[in-house]
PADREN-9811 format. One record per residue: x, y, z of N, C-alpha, C in turn. Coordinates in steps of 0.1 Angstrom, whole numbers, plus 2048, in hexadecimal, padded with zeros to 3 digits. Layout:
<rs>
XYZXYZXYZ ...
</rs>
This chain:
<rs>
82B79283A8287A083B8337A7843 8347B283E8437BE8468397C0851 8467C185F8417CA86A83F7D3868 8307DD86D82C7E986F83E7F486C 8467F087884C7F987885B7F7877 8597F086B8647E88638607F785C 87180085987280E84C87180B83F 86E81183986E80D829880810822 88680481D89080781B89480C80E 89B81780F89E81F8018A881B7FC 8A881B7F08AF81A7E58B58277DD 8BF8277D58C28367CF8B68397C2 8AE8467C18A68447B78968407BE 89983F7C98888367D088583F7D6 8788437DA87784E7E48758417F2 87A8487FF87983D80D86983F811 86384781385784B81284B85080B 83F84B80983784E80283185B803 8338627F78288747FC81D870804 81B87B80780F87C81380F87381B 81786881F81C860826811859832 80185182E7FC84E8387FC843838 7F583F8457FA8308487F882683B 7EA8258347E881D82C7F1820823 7F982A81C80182A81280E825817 81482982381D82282781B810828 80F80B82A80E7FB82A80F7F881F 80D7FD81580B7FA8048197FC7FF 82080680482E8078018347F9807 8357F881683C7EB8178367E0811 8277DD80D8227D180582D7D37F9 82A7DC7F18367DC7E18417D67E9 8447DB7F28557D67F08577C57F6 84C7C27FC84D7B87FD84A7B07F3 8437AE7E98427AD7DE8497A87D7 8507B77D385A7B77C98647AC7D4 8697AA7DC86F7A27E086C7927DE 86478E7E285C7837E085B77E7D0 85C7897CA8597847BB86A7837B5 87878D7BB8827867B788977D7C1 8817777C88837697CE87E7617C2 8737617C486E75B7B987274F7AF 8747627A887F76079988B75C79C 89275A7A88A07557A68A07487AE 8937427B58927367B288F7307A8 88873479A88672F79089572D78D 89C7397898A77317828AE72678A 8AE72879A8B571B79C8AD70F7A2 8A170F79789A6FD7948926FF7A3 8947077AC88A7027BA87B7057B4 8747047AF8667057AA8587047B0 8606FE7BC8536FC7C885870E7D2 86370E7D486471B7DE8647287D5 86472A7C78617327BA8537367BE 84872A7BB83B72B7BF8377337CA 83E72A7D78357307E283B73E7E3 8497437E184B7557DE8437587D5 83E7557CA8377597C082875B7C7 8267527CC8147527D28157617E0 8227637E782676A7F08237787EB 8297787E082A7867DA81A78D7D3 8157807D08097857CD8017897D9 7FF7857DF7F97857F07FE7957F3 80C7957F18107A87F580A7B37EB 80C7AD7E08067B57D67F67B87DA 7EB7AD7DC7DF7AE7E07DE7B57EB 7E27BB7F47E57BD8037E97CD7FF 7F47CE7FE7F37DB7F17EB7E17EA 7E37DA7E27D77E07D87CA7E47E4 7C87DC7F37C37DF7FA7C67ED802 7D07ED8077D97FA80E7D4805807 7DA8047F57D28137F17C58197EE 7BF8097E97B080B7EB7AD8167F9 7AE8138017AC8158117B2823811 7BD82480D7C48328097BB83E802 7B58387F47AA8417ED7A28467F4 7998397F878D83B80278F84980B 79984981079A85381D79E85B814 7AB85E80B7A586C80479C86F800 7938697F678586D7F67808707FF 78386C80977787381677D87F81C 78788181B792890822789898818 79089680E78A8A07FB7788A27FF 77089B80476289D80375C8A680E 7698A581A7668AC8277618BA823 76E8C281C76D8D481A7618D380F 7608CA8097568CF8037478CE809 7468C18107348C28197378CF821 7428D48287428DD83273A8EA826 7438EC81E7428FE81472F8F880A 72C8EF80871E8EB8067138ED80B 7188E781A70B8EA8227078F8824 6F78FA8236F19058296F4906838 6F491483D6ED91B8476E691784F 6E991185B6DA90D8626D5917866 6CB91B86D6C39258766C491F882 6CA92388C6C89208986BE9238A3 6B69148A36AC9198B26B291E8B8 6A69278BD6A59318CB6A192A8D5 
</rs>
């Protein structure tokens, strides 16, 4: 896994940071990139015959990818709940306030 406060490195064409930029989208951004890294490890141990260190980058990358799919999950969740806020607030009735 990337340190916390390891930056996301850009590329030409990549955006460096994720819109709305919160923590879990930034974890999910470095899970991809680790990932994608892991997976052309991988593949360029396949081509040169190491098959055992292919694998375990291969098993790596899936692990970031899963860790990822978790990050945005977690990401949804909390916008759904931002998005639900203004609306319980403009829904609710009027209390009457004891005297």
């Amino acid at each position: 896994m990337i340190e916390p406060e390891t930056e996301i490195m850009s590329e030409p064409g990549i955006m460096s940071e994720p819109e709305r930029s919160s923590p879990a989208l930034m974890e999910a951004a470095r899970e991809l990139q680790a990932a994608e890294h892991d997976a052309q490890v991988a593949f360029d141990c396949i081509a040169l015959g190491e098959i055992d260190r292919a694998h375990t980058h291969a098993l790596t990358a899936r692990v970031a990818v899963d860790a990822a799919v978790t990050a945005l999950a977690a990401a949804l969740t909390q916008a759904d709940q931002q998005a639900a806020e203004p609306q319980a607030h403009a829904e609710a009735p009027d209390q009457p306030q004891a005297d």
